[in-house]
PDB file as gemmi writes it, atoms N, CA and C in Angstrom:
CRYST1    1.000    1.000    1.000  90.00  90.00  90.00 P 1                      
ATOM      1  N   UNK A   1       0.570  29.316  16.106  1.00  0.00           N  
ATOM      2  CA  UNK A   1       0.983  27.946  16.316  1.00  0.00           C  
ATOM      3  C   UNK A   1       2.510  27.923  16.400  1.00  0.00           C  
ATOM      4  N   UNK A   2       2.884  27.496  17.452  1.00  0.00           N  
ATOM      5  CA  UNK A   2       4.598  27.550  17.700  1.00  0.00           C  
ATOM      6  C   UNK A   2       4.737  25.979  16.777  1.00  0.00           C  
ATOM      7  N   UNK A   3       6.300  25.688  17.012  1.00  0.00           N  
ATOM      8  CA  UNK A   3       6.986  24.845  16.259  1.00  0.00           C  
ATOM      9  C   UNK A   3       6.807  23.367  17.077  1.00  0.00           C  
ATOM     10  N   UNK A   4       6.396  23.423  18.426  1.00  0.00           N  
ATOM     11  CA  UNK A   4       5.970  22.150  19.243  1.00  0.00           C  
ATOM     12  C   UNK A   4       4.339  22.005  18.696  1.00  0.00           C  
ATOM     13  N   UNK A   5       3.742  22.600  18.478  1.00  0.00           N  
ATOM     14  CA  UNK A   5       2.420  22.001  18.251  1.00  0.00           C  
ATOM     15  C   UNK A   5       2.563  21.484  16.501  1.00  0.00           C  
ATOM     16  N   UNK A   6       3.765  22.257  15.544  1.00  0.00           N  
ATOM     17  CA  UNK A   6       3.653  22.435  14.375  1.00  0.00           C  
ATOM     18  C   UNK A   6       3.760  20.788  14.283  1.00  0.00           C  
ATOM     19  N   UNK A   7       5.063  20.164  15.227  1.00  0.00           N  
ATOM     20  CA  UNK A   7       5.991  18.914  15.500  1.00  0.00           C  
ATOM     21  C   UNK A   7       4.636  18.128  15.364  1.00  0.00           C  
ATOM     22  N   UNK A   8       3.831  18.006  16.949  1.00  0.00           N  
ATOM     23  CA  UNK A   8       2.744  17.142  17.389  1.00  0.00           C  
ATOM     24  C   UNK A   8       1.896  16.933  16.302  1.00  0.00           C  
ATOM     25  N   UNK A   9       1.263  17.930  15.465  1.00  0.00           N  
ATOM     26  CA  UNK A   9       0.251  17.603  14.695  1.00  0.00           C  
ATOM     27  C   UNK A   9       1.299  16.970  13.138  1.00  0.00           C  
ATOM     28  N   UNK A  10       2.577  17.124  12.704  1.00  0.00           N  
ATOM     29  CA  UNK A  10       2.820  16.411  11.666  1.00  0.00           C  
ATOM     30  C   UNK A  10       2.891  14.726  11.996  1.00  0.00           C  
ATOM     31  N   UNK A  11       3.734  14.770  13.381  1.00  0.00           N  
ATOM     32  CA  UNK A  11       3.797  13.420  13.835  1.00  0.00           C  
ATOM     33  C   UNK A  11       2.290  12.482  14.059  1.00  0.00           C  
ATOM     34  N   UNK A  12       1.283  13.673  14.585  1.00  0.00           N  
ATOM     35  CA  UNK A  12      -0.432  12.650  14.372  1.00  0.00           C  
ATOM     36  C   UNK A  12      -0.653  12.296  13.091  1.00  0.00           C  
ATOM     37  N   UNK A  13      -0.044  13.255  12.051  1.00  0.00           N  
ATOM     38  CA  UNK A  13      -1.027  12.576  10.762  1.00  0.00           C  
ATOM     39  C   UNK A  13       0.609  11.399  10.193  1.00  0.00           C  
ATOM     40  N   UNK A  14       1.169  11.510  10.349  1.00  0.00           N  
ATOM     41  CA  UNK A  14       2.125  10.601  10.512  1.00  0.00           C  
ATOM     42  C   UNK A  14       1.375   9.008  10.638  1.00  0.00           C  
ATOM     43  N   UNK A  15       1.552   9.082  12.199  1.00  0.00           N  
ATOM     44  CA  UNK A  15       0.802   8.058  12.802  1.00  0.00           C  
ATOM     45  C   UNK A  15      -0.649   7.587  12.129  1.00  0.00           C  
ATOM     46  N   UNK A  16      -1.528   8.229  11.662  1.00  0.00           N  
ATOM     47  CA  UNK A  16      -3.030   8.068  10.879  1.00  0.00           C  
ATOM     48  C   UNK A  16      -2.725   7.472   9.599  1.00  0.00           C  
ATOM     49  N   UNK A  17      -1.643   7.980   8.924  1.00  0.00           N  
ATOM     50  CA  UNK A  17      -1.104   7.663   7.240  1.00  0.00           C  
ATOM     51  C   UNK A  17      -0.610   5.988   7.794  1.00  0.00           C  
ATOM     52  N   UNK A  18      -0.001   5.572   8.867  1.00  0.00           N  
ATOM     53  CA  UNK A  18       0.507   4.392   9.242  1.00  0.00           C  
ATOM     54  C   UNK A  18      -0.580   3.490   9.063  1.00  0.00           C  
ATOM     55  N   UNK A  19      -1.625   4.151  10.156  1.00  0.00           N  
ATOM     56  CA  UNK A  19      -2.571   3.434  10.315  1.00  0.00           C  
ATOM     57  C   UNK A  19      -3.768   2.921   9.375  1.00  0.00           C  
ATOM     58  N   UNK A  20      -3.342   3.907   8.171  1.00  0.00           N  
ATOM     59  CA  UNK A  20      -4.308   3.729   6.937  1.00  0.00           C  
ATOM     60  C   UNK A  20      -3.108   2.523   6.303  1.00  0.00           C  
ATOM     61  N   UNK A  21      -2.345   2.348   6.262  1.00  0.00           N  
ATOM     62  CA  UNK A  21      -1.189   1.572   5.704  1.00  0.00           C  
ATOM     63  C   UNK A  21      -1.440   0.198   6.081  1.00  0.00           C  
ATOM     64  N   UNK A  22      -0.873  -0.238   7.642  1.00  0.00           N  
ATOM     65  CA  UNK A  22      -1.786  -0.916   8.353  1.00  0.00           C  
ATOM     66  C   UNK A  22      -2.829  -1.849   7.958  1.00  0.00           C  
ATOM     67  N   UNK A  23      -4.173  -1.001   7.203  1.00  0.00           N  
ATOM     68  CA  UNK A  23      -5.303  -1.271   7.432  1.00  0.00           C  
ATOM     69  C   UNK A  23      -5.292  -1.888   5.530  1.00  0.00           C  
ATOM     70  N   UNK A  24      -4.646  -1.917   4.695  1.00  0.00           N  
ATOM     71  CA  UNK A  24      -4.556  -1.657   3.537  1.00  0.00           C  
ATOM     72  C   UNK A  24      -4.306  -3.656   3.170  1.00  0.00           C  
ATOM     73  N   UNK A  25      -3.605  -4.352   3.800  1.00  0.00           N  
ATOM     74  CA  UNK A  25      -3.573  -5.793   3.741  1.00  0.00           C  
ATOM     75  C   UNK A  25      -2.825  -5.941   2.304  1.00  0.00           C  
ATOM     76  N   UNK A  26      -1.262  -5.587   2.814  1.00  0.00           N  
ATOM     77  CA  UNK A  26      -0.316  -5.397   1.498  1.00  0.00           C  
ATOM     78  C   UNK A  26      -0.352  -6.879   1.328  1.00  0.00           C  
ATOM     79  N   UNK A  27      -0.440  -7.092  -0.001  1.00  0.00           N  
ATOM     80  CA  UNK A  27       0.543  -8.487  -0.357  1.00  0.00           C  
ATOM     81  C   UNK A  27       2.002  -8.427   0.480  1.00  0.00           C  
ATOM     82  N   UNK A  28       2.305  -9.761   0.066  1.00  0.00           N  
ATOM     83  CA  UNK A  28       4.010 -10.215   0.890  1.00  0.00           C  
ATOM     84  C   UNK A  28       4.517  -9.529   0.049  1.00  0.00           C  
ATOM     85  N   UNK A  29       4.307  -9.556  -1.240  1.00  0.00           N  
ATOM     86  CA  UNK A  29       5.419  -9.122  -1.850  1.00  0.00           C  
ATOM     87  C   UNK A  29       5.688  -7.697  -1.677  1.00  0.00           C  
ATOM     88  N   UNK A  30       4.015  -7.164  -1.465  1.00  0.00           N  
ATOM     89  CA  UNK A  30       4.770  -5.345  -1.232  1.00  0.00           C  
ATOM     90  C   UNK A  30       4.896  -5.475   0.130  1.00  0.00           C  
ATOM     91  N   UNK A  31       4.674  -5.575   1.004  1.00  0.00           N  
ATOM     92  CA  UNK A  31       5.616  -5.706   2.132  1.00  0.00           C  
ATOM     93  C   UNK A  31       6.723  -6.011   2.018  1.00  0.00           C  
ATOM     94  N   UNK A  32       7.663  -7.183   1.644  1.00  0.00           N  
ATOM     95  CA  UNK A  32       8.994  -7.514   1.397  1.00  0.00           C  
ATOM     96  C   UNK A  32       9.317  -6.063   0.679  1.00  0.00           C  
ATOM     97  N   UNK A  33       8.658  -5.347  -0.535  1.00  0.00           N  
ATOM     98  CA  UNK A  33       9.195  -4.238  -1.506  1.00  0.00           C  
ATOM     99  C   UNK A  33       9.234  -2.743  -0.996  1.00  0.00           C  
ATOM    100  N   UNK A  34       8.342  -3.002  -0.100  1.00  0.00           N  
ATOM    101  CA  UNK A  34       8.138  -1.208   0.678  1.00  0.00           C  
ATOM    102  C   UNK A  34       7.950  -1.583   1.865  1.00  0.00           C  
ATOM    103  N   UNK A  35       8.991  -2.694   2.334  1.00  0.00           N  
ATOM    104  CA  UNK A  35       8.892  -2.469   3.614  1.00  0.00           C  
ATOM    105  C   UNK A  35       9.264  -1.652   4.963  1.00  0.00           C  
ATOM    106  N   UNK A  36       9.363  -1.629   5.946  1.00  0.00           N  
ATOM    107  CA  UNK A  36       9.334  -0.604   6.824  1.00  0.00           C  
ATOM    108  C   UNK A  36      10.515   0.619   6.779  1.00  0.00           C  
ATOM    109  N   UNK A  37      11.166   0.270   6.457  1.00  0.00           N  
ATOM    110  CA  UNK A  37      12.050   1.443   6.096  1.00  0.00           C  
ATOM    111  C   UNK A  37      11.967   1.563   4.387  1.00  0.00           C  
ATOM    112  N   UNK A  38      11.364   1.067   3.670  1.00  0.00           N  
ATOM    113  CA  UNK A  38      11.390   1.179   1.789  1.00  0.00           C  
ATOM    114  C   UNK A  38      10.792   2.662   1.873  1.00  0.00           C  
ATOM    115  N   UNK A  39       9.817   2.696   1.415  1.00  0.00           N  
ATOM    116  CA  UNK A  39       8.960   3.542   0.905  1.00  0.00           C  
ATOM    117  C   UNK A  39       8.286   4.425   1.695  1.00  0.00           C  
ATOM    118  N   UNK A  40       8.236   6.023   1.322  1.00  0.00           N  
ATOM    119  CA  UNK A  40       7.787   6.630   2.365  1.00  0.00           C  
ATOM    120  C   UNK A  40       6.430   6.352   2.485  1.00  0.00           C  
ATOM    121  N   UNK A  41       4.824   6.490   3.838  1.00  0.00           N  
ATOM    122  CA  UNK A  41       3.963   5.821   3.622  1.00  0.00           C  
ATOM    123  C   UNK A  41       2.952   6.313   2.264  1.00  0.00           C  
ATOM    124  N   UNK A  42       3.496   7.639   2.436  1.00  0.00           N  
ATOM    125  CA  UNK A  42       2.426   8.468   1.582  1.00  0.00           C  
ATOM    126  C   UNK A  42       2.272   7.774   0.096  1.00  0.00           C  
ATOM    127  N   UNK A  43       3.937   7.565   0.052  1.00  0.00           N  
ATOM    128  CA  UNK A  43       4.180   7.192  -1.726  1.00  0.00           C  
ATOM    129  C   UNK A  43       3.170   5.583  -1.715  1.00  0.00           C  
ATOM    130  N   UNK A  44       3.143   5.164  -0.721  1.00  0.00           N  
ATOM    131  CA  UNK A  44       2.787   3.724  -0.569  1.00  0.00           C  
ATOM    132  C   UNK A  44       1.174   4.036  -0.647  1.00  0.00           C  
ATOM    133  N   UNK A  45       0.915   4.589  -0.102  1.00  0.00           N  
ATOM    134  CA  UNK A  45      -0.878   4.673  -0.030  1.00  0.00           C  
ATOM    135  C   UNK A  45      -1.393   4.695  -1.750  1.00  0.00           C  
ATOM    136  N   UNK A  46      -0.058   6.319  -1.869  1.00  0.00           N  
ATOM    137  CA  UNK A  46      -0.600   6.123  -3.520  1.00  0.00           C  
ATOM    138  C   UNK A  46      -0.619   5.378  -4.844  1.00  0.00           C  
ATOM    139  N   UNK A  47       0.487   4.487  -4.407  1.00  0.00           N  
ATOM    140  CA  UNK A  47       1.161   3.325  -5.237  1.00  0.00           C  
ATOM    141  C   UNK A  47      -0.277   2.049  -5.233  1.00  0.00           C  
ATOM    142  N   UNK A  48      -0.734   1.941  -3.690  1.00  0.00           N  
ATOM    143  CA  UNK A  48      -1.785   1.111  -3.720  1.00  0.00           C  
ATOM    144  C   UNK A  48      -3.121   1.577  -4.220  1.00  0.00           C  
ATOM    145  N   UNK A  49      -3.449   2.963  -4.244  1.00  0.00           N  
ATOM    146  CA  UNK A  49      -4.708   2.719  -4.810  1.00  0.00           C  
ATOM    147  C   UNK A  49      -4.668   3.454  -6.093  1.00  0.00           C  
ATOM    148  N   UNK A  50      -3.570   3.381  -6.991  1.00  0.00           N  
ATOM    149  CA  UNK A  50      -3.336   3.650  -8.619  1.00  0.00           C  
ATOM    150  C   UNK A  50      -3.573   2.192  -8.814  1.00  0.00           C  
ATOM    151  N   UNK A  51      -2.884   0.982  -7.781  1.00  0.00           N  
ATOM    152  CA  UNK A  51      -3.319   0.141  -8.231  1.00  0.00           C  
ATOM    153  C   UNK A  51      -5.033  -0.373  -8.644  1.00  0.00           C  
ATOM    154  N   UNK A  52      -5.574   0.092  -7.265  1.00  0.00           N  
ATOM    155  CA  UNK A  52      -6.989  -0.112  -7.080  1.00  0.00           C  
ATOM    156  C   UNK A  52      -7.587   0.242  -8.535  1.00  0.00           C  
ATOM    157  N   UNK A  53      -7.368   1.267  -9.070  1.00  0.00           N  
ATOM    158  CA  UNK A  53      -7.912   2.026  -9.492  1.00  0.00           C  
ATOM    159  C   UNK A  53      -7.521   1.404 -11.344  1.00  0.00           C  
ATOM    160  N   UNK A  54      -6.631   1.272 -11.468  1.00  0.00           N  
ATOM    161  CA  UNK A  54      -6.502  -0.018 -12.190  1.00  0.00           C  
ATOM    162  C   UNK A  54      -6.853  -1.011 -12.679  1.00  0.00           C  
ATOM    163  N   UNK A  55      -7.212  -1.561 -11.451  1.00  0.00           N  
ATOM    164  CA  UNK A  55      -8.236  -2.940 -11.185  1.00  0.00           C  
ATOM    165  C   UNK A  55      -9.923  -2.646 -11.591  1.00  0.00           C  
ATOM    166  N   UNK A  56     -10.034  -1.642 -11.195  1.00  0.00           N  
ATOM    167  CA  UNK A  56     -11.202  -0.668 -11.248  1.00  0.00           C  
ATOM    168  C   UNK A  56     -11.741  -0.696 -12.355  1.00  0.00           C  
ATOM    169  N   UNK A  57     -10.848   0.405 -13.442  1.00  0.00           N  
ATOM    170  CA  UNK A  57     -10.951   0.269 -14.586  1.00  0.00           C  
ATOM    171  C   UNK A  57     -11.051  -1.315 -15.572  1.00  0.00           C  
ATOM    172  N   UNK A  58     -10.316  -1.787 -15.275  1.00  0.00           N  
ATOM    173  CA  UNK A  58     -10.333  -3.222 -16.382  1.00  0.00           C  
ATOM    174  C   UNK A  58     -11.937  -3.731 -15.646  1.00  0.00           C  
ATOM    175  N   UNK A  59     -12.177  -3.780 -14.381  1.00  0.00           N  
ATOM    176  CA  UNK A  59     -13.555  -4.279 -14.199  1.00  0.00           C  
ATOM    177  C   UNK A  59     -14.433  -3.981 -14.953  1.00  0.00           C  
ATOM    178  N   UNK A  60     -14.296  -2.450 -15.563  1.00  0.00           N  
ATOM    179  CA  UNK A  60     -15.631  -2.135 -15.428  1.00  0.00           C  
ATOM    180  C   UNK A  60     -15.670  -2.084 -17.401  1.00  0.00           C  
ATOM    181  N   UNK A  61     -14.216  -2.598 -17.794  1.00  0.00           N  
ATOM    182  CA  UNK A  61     -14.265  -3.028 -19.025  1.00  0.00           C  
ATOM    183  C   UNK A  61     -14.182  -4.226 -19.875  1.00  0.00           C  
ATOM    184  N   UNK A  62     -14.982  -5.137 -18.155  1.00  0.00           N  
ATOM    185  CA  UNK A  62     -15.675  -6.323 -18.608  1.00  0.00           C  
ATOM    186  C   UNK A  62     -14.249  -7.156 -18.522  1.00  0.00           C  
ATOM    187  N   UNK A  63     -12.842  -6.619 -18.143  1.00  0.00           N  
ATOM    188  CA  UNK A  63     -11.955  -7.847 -18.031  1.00  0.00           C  
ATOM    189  C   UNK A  63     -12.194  -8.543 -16.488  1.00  0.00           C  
ATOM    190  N   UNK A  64     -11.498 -10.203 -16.971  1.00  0.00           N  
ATOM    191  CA  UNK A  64     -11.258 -10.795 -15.486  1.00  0.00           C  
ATOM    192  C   UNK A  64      -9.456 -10.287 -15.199  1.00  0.00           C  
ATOM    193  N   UNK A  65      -9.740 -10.079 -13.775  1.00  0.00           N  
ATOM    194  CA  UNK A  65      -8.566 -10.085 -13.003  1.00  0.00           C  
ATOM    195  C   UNK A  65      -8.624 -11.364 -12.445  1.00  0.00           C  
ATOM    196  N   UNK A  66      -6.764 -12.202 -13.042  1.00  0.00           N  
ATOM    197  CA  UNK A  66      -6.634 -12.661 -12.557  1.00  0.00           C  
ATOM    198  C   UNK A  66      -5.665 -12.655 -11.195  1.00  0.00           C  
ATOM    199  N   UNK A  67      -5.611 -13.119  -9.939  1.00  0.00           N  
ATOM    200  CA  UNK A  67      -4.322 -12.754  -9.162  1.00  0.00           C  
ATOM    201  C   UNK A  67      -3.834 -13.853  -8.796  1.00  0.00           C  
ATOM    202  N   UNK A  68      -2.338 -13.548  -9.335  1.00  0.00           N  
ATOM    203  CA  UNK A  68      -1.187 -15.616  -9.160  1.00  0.00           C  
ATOM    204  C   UNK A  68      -0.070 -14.970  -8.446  1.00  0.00           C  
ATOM    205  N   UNK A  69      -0.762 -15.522  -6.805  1.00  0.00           N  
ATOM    206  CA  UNK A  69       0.933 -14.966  -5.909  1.00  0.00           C  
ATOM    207  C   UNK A  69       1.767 -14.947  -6.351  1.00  0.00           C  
ATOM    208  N   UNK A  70       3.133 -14.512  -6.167  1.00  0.00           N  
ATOM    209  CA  UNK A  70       4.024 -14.263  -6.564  1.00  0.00           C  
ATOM    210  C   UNK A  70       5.221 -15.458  -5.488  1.00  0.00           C  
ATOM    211  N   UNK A  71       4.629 -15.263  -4.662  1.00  0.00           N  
ATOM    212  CA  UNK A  71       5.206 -16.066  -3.146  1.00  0.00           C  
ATOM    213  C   UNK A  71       5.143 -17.761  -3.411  1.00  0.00           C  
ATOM    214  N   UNK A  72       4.640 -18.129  -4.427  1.00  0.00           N  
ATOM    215  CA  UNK A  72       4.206 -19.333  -4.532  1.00  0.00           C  
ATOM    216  C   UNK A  72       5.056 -19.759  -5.550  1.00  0.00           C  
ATOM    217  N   UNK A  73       5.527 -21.263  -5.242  1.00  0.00           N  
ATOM    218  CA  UNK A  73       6.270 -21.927  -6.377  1.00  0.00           C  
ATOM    219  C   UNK A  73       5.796 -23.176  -6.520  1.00  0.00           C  
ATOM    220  N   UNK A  74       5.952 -23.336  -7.957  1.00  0.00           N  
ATOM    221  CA  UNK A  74       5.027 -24.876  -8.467  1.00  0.00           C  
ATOM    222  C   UNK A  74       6.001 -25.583  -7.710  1.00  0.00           C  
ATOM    223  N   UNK A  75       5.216 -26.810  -7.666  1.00  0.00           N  
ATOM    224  CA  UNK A  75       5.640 -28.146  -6.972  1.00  0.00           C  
ATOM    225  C   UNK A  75       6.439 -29.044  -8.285  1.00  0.00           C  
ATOM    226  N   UNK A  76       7.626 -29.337  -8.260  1.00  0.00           N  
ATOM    227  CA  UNK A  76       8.295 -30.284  -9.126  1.00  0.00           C  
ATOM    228  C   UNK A  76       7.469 -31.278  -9.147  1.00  0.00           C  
ATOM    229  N   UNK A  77       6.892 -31.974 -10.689  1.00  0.00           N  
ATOM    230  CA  UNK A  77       6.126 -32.911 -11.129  1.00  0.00           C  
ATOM    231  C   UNK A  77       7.229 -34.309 -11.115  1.00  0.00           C  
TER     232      UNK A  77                                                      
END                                                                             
């Protein structure tokens, strides 16, 4: 394998890691936090499903998750 095919195939899984990224439906806020130039994608894939996995756990130890955007501000009463 020369150094042009070595190029092509890092840049495909490149492109696939994007596309798993992509497909992942960040909150705003991690978008605004790892956004396109933040975070490399890899660190990002893994950042999101430590979260998952997280979530995972407290499920299955009978807690509720609650989730309170972050993007949202009360309305002055």
């Amino acid at each position: 394998m020369n150094k042009d095919e070595k190029c092509c195939k890092c840049e495909h899984y490149k492109n696939l890691l994007e596309d798993v990224i992509n497909e992942l439906d960040l909150s705003e806020t991690m978008q605004v936090n790892h956004g396109p130039l933040g975070t490399p994608p890899s660190e990002l894939v893994r950042l999101v499903l430590d979260g998952k996995d997280r979530e995972i756990r407290a499920l299955k130890a009978k807690w509720q998750i609650i989730k309170i955007p972050k993007s949202s501000t009360p309305s002055p009463a």
